[in-house]
VOBA-1610 file (N, C-alpha, C; in pm, whole numbers, padded with zeros to 5 digits, always signed):
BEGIN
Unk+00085-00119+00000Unk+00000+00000+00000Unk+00088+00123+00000Unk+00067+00232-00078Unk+00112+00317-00104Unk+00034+00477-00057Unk+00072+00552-00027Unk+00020+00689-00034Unk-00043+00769-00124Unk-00018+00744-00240Unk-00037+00795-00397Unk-00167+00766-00423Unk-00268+00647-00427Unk-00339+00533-00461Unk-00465+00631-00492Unk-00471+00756-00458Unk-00561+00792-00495Unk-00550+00882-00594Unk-00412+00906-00669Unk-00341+01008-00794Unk-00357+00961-00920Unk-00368+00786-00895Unk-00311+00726-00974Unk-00418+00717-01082Unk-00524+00752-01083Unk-00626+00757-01188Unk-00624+00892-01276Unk-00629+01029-01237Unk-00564+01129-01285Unk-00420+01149-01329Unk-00377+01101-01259Unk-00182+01045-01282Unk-00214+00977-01419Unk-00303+00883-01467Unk-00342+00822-01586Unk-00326+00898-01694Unk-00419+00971-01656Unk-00501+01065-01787Unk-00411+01170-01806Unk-00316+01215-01657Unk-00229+01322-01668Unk-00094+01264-01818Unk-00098+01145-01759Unk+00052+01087-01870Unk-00011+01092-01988Unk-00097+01032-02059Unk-00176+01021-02177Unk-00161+01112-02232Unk-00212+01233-02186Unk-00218+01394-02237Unk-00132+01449-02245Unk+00002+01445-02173Unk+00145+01445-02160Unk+00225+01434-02252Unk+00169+01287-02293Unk+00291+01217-02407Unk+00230+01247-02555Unk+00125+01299-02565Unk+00065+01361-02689Unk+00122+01481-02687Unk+00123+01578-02591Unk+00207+01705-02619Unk+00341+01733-02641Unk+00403+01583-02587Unk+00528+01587-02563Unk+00536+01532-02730Unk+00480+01456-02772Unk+00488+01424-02972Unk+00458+01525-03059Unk+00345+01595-02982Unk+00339+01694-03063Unk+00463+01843-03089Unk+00489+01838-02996Unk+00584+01989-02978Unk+00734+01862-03048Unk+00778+01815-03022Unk+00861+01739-03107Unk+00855+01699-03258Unk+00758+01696-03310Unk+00701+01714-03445Unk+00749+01857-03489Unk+00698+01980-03369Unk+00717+02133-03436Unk+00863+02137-03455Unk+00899+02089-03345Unk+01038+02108-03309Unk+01094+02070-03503Unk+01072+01945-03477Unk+01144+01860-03610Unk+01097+01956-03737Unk+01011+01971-03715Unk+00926+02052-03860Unk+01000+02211-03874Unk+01016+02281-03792Unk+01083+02434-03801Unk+01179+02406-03873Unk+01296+02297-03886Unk+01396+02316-03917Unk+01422+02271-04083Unk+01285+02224-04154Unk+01245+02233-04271Unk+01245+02377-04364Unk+01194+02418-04330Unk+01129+02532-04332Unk+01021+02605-04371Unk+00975+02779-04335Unk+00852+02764-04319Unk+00717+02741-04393Unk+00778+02733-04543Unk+00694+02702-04657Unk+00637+02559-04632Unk+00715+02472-04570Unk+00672+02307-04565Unk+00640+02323-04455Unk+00624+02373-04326Unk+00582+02339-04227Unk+00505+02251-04177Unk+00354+02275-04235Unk+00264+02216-04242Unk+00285+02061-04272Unk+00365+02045-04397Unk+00372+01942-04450Unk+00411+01842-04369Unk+00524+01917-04316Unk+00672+01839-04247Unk+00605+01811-04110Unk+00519+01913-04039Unk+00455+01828-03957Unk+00396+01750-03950Unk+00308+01712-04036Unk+00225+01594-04055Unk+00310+01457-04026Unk+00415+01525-04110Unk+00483+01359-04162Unk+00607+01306-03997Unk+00602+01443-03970Unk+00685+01391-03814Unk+00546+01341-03732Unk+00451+01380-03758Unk+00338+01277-03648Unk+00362+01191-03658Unk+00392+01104-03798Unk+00337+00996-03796Unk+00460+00911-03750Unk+00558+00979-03752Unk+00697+00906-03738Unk+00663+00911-03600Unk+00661+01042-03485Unk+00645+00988-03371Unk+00577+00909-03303Unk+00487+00846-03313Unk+00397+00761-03318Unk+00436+00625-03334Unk+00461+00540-03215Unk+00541+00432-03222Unk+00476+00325-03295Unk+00518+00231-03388Unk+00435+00166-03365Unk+00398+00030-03301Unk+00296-00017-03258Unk+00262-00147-03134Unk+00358-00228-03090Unk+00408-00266-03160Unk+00497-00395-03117Unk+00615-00328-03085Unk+00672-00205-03137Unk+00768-00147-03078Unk+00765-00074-02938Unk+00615-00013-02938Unk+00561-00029-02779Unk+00589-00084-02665Unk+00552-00235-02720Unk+00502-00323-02672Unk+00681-00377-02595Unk+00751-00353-02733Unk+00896-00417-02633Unk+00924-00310-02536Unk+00884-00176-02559Unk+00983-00071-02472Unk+00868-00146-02321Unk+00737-00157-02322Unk+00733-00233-02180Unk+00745-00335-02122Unk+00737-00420-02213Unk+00825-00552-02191Unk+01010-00509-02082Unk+01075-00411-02157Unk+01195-00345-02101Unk+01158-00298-01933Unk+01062-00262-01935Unk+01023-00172-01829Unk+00968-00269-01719Unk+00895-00415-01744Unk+00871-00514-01679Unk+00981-00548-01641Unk+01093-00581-01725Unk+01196-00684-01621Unk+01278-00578-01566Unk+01307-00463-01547Unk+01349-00342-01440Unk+01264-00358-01362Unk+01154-00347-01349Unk+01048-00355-01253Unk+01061-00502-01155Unk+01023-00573-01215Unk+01098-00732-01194Unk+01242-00760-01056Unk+01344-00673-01154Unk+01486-00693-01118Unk+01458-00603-01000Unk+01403-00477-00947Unk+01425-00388-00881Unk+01500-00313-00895Unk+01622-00262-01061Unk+01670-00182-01111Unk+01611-00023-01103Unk+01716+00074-01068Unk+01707+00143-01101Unk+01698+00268-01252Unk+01678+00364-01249Unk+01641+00402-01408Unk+01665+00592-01332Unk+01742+00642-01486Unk+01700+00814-01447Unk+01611+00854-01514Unk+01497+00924-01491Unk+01392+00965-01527Unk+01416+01119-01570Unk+01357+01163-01677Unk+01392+01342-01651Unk+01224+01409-01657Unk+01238+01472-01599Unk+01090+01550-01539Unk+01062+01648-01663Unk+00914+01621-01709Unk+00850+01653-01806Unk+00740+01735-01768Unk+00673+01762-01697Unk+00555+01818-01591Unk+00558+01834-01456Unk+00420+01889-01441Unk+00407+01863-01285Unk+00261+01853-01238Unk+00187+01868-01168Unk+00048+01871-01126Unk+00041+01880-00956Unk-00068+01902-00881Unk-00020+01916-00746Unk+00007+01753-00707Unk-00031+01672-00761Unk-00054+01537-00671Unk+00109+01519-00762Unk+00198+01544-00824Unk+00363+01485-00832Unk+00390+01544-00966Unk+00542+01439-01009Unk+00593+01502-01101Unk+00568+01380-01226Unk+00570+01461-01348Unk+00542+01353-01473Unk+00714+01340-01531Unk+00758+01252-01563Unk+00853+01173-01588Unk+00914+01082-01706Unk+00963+01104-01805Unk+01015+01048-01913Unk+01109+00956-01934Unk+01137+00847-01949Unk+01225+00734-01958Unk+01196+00643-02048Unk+01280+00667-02126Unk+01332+00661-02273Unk+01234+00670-02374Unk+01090+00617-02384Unk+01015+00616-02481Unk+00885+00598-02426Unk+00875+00597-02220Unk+00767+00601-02194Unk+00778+00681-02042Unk+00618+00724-02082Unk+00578+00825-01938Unk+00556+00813-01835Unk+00574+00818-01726Unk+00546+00803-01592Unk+00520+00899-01516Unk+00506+00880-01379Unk+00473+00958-01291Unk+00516+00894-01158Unk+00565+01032-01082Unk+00609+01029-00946Unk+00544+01100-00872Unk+00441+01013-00733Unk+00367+01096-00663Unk+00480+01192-00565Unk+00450+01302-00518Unk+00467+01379-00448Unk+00543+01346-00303Unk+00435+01196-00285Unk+00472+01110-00179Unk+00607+01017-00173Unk+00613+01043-00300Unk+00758+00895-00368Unk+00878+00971-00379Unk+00859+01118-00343Unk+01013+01216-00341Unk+01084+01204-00251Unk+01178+01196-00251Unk+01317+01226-00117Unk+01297+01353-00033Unk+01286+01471-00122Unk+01236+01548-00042Unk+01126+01594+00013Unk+01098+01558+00119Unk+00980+01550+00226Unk+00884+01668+00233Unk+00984+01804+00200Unk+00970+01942+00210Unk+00882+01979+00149Unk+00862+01888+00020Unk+00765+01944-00057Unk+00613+01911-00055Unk+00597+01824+00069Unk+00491+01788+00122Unk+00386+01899+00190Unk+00400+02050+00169Unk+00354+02103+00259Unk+00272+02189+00207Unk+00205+02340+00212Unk+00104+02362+00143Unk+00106+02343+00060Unk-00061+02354-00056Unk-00065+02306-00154Unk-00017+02410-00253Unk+00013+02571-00225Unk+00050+02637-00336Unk+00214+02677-00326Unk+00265+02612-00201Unk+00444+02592-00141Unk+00445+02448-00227Unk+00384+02360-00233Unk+00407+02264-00274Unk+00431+02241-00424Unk+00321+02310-00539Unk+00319+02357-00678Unk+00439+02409-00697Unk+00456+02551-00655Unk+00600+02644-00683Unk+00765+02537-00671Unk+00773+02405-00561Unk+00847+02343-00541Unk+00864+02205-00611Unk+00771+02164-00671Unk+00752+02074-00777Unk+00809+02135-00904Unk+00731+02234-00948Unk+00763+02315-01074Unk+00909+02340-01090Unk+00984+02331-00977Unk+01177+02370-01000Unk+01193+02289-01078Unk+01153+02093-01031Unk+01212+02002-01122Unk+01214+02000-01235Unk+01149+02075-01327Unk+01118+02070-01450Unk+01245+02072-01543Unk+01291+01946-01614Unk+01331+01941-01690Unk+01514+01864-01628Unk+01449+01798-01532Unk+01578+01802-01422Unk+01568+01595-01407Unk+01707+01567-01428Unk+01665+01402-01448Unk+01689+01386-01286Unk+01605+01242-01254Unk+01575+01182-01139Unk+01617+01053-01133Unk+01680+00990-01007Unk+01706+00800-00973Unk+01563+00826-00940Unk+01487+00675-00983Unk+01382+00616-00981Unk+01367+00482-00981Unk+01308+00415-00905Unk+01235+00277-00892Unk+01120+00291-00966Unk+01079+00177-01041Unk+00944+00147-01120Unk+00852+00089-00980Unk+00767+00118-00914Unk+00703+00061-00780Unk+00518-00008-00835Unk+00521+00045-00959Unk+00378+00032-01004Unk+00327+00052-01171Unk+00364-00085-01226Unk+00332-00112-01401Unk+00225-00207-01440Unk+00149-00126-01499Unk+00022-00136-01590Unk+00031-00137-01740Unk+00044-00225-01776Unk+00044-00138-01935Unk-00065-00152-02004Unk-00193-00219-01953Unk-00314-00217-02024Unk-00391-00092-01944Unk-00367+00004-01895Unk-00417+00129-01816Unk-00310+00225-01866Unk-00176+00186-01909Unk-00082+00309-01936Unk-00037+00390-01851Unk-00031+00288-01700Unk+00018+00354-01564Unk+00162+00281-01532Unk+00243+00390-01567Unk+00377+00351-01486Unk+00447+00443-01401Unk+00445+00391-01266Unk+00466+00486-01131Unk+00585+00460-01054Unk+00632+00577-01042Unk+00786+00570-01054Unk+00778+00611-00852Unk+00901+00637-00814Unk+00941+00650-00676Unk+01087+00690-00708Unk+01135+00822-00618Unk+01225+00850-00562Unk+01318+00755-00451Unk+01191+00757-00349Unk+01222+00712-00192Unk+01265+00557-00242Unk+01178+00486-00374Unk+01233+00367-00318Unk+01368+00335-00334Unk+01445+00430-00430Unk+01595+00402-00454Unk+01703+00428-00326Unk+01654+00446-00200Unk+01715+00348-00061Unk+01675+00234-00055Unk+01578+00185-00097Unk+01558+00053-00070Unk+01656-00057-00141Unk+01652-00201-00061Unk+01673-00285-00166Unk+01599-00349-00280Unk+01637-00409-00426Unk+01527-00454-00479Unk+01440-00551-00485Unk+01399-00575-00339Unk+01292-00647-00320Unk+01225-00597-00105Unk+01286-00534-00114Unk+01270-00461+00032Unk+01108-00484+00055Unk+01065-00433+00007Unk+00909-00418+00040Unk+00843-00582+00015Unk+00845-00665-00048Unk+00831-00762-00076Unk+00878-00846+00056Unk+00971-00808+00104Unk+01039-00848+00210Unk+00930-00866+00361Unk+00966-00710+00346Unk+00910-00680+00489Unk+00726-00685+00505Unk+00682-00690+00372Unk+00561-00781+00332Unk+00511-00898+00412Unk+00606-00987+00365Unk+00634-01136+00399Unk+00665-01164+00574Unk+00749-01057+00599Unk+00752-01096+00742Unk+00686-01049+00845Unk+00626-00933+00798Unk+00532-00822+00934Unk+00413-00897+00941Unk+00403-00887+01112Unk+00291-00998+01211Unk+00237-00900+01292Unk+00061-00924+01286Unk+00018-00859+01321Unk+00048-00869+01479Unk+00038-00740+01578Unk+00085-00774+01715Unk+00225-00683+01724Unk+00303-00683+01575Unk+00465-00684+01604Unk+00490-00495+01620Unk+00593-00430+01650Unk+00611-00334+01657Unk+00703-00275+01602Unk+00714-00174+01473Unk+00766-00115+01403Unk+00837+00016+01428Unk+00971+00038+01393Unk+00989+00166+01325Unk+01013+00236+01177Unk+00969+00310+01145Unk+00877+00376+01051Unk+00903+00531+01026Unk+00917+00582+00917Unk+00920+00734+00894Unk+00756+00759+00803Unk+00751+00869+00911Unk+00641+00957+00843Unk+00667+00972+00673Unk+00554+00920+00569Unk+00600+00946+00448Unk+00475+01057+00370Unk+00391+01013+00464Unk+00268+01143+00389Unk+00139+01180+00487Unk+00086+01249+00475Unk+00047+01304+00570Unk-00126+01339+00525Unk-00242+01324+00551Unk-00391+01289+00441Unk-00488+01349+00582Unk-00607+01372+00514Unk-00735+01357+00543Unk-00756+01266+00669Unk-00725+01148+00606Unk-00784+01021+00663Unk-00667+00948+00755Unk-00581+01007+00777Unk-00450+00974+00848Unk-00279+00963+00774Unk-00250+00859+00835Unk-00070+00896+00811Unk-00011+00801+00762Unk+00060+00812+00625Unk+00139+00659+00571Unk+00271+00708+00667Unk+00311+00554+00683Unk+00478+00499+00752Unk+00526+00473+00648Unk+00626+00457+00617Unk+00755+00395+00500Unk+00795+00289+00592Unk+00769+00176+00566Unk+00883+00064+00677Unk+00927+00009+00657Unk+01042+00065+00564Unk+01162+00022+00484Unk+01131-00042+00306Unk+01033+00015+00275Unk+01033-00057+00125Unk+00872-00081+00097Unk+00815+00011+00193Unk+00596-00046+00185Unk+00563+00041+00256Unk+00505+00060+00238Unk+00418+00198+00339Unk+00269+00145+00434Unk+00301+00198+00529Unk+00170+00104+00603Unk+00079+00218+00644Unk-00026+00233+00703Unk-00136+00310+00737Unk-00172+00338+00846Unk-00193+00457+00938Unk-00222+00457+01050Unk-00336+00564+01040Unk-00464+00506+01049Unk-00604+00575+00984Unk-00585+00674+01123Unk-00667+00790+01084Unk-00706+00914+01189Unk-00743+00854+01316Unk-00792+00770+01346Unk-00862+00699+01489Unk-00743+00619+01517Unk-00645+00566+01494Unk-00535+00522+01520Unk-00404+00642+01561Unk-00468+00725+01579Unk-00349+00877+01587Unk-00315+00839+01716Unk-00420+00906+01806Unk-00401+00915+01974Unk-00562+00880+01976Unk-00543+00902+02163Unk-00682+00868+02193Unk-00749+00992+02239Unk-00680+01111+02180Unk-00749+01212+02206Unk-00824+01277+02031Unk-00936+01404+02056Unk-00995+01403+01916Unk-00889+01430+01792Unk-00853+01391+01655Unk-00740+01410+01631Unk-00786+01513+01488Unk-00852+01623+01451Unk-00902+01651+01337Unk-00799+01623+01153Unk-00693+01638+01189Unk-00645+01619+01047Unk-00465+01545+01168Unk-00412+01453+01025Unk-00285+01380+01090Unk-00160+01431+01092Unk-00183+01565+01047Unk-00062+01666+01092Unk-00086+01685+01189Unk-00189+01729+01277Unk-00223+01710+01449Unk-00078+01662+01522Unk-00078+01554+01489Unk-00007+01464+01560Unk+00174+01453+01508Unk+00146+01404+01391Unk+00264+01353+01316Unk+00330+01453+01214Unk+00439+01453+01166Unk+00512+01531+01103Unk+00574+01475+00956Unk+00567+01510+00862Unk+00659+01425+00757Unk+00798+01439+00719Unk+00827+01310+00737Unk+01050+01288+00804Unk+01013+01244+00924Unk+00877+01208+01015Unk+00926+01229+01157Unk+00967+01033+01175Unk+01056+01027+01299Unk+01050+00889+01289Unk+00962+00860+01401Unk+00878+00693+01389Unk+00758+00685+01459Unk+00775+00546+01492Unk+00728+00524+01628Unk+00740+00375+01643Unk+00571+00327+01642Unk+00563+00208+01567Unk+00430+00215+01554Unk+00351+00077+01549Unk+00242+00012+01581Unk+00213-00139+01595Unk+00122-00178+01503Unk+00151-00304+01417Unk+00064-00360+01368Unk-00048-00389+01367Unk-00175-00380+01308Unk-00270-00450+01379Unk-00366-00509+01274Unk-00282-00480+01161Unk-00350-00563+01020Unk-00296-00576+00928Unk-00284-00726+00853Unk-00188-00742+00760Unk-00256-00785+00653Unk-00285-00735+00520Unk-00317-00838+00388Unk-00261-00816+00281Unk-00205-00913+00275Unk-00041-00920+00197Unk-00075-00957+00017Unk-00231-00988+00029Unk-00276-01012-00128Unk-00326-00875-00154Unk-00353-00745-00037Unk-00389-00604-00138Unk-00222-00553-00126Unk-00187-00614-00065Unk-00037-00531-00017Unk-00068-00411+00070Unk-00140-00445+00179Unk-00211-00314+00290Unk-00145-00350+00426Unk-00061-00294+00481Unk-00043-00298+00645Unk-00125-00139+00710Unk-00219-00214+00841Unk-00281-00125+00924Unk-00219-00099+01052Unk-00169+00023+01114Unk-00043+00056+01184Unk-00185+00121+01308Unk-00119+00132+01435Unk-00188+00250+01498Unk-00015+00310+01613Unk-00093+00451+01610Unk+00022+00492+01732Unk-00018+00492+01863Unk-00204+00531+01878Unk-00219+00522+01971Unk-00214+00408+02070Unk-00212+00265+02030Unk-00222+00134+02077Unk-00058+00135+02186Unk+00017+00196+02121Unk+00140+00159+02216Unk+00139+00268+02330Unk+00064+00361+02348Unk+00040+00477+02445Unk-00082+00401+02562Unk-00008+00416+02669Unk-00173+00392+02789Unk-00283+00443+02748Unk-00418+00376+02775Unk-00541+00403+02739Unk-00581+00508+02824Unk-00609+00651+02857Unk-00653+00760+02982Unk-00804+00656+03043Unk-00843+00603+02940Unk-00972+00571+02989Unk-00975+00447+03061Unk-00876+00368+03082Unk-00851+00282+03129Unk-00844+00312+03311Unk-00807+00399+03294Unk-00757+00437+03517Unk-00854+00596+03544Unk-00917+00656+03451Unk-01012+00725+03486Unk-01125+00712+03600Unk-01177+00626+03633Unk-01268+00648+03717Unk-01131+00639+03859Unk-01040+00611+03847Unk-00937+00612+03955Unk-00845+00783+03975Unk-00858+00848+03862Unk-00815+00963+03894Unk-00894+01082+03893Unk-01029+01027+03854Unk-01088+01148+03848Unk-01284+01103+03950Unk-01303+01223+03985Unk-01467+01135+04066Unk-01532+01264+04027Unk-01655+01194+04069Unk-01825+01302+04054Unk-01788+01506+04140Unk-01874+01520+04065Unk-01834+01708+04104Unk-01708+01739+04116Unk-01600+01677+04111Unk-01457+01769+04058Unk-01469+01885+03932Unk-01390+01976+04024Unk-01378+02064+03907Unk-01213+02078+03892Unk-01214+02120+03763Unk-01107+02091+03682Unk-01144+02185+03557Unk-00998+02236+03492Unk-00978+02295+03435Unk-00989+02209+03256Unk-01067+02277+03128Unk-01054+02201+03057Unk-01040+02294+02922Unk-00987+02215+02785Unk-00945+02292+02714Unk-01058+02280+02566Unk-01119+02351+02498Unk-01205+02343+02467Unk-01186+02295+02321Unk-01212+02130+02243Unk-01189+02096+02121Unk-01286+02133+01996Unk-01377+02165+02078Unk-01494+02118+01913Unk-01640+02207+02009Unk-01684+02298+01917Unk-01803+02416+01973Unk-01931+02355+01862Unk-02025+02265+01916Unk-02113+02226+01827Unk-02241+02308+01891Unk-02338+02286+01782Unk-02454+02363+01837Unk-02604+02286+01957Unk-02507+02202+02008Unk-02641+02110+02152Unk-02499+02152+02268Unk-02363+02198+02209Unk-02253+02249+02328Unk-02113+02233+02292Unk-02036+02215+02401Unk-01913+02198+02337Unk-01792+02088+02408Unk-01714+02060+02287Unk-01659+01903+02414Unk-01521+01976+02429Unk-01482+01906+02535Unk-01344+01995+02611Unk-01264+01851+02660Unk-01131+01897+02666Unk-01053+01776+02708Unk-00993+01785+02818Unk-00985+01713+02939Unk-00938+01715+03080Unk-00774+01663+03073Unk-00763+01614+02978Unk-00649+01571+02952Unk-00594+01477+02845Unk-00510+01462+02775Unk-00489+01389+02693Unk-00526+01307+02627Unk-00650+01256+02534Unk-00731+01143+02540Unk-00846+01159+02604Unk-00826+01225+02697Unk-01036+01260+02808Unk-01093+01347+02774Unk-01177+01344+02651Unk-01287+01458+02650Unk-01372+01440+02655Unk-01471+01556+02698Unk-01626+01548+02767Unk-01698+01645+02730Unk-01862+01576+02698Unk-01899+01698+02679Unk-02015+01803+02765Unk-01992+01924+02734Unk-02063+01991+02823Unk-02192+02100+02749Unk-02293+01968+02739Unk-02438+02000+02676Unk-02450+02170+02733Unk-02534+02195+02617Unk-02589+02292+02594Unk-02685+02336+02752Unk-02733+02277+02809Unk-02845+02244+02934Unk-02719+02271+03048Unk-02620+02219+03080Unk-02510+02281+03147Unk-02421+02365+03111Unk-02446+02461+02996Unk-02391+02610+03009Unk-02440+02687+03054Unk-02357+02813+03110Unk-02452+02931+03165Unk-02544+02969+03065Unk-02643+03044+03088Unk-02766+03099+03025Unk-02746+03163+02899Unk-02746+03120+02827Unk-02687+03185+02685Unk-02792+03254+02597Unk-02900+03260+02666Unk-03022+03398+02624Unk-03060+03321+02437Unk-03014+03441+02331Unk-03042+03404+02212Unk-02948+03341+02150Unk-02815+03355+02208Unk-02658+03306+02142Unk-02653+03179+02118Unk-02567+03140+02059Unk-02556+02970+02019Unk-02425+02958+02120Unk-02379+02828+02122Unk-02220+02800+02219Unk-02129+02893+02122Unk-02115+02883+01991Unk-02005+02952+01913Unk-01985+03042+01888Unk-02080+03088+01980Unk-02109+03309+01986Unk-02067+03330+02127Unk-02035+03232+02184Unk-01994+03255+02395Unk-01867+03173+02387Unk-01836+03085+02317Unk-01641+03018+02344Unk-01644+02981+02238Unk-01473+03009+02223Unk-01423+02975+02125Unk-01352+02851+02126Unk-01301+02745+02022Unk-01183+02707+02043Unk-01055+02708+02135Unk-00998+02581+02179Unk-00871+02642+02232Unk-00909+02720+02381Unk-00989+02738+02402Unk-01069+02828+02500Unk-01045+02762+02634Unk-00969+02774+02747Unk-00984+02683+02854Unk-01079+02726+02938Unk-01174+02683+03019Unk-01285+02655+03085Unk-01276+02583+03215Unk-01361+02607+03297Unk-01370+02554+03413Unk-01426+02515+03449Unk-01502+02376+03464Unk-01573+02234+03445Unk-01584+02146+03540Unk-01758+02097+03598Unk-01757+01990+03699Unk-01773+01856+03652Unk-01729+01770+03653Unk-01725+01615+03638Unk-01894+01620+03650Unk-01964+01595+03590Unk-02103+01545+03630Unk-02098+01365+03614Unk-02064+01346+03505Unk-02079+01169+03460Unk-01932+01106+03402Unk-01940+00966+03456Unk-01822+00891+03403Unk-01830+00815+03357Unk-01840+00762+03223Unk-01871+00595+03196Unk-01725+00569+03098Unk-01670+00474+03198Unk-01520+00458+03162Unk-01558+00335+03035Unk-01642+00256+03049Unk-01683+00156+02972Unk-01715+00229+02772Unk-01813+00325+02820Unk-01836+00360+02702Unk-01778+00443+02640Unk-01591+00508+02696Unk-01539+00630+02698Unk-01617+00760+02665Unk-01702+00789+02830Unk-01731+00930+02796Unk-01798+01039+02944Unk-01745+01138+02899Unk-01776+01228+03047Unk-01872+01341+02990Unk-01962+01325+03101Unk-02044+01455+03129Unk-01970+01560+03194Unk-01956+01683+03180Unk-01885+01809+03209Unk-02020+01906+03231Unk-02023+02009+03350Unk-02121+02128+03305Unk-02029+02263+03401Unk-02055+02367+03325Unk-02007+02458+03372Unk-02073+02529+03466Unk-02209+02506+03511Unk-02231+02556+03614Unk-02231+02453+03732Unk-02212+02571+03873Unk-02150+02522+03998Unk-02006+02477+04017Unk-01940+02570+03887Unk-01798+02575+03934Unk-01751+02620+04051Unk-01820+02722+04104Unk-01765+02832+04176Unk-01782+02788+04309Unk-01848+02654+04319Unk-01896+02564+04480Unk-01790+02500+04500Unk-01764+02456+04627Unk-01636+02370+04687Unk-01717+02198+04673Unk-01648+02145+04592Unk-01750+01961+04556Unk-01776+01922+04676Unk-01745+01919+04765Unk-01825+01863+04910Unk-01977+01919+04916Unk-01977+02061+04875Unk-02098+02119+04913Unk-02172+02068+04817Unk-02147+02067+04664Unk-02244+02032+04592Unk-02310+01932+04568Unk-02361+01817+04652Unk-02403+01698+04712Unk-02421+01637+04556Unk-02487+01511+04590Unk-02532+01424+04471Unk-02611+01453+04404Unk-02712+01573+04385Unk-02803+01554+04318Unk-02756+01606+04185Unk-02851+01520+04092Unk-02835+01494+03955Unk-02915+01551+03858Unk-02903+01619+03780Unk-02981+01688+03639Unk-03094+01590+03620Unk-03211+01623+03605Unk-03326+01536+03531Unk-03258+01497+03414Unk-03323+01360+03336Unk-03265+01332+03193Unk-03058+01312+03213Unk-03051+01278+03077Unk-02929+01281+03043Unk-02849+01346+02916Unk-02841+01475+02958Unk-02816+01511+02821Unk-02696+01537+02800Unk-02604+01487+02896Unk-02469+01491+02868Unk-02383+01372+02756Unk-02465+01288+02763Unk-02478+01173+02677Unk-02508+01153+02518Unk-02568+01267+02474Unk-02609+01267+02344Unk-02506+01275+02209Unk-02385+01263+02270Unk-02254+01235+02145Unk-02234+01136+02154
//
């Protein structure tokens, strides 16, 4: 499993369109030097010359299979760019290098820092691994990163990673939906809910790309070529010794993650957040919660409910200002601390 996997269909259509412009402007090229009375002519007739034909195709990927095969390396020289990587030329066919498959990591970062830093390569040859050949789709996907590897590294560490086992791993890309590892030659996955056990909104949150990460298995299927990683699994569970460090009417200081409109959930600590319904804020007249706190906002919060089982706390902000001895047991009608 790779990082890219979702380029690779536009990455398609990107090469296709690519290698037609790249025949075509080579035709002009060839044709100017006719001159300009034949132009026309002379272009025609360089189309047709550039224009391979099948079976001569057919060997240049045949060539490109047993590199692929061998785990040989190849220099590529950069022909394009697009935000998702760079497009790539080697010898008579097109490729593409995701963004994710570069050495340099750097260029992983905004998306219009990222364009301007792609666009340098242009015209600049590259070491490349073949990591991904199609030739009935016309997808051949090249890699930077894998030329540290050996040529069969990933195949390797394929074969031997058990679920249970514990890895180290460099941050290789950074998504939506969480964080690819590189672990030595394959990239494994550590989905957003595998971050920490606190709320994690995007996997830069947490992780960095270059960073090194130690990280645990917890799914292997070696026929999609997918390893499932988590970080939080090797970290203590908070919810595990909670009802031991924390009890009913404590107040405590909390930091405010997420302002929805029934209230807002706040975290007591690392992994412990709770929420504090709309029904236990002060009186908020016509305002919504996101017109009275912001984000980031720290707050001052009584433990109302604990259910360590179902990881989740009731919080309300009123009767902070009471010493918890005084504020006896009694309990809110209903449960509306519960409704997340």
């Amino acid at each position: 499993m790779v990082a890219f996997s979702s380029d690779l269909d536009s990455a398609s259509r990107f090469i296709t369109m690519a290698r037609r412009i790249w025949e075509r402007q080579h035709a002009q090229r060839a044709a100017s030097g006719v001159g300009r009375e034949l132009g026309a002519e002379a272009l025609a007739e360089e189309e047709r010359r550039s224009v391979r034909p099948l079976p001569e195709m057919e060997r240049y990927w045949d060539d490109a299979q047993g590199v692929f095969a061998r785990g040989d390396a190849v220099r590529g020289t950069v022909t394009g760019w697009n935000r998702g990587g760079l497009l790539v030329r080697w010898g008579h066919l097109q490729g593409f290098v995701p963004a994710s498959q570069m050495s340099d990591v750097s260029i992983l970062g905004e998306d219009d820092d990222r364009e301007s830093k792609l666009a340098c390569w242009m015209g600049k040859g590259l070491d490349l691994k073949i990591i991904e050949l199609d030739r009935g789709r016309n997808r051949l996907v090249f890699s930077e990163r894998a030329t540290r590897w050996g040529p069969r590294d990933g195949d390797r560490v394929l074969a031997e990673v058990q679920e249970g086992q514990t890895c180290q791993g460099t941050v290789s890309n950074l998504c939506d939906f969480g964080a690819f590892v590189d672990l030595g030659g394959i990239d494994g996955l550590v989905h957003l809910s595998e971050l920490s056990w606190r709320r994690v909104n995007h996997s830069s949150d947490v992780l960095s790309i270059g960073e090194e990460v130690e990280v645990l298995v917890i799914g292997v299927d070696r026929e999609r070529r997918r390893i499932a990683l988590s970080v939080k699994q090797l970290r203590a569970n908070p919810w595990e010794k909670v009802d031991e460090r924390y009890h009913l009417d404590q107040v405590i200081e909390a930091r405010v993650t997420n302002v929805v409109d029934f209230g807002v959930f706040a975290q007591i600590e690392e992994g412990l957040e709770g929420l504090v319904h709309v029904s236990e804020m002060p009186e908020l007249g016509n305002a919504t919660p996101s017109e009275v706190i912001g984000l980031d906002e720290r707050i001052q919060v009584r433990i109302i409910r604990i259910d360590s089982e179902n990881q989740r706390l009731g919080l309300s902000m009123r009767g902070v200002d009471v010493v918890p001895s005084e504020v006896g047991d009694a309990e809110p009608d209903g449960d509306p601390t519960f409704l997340y």
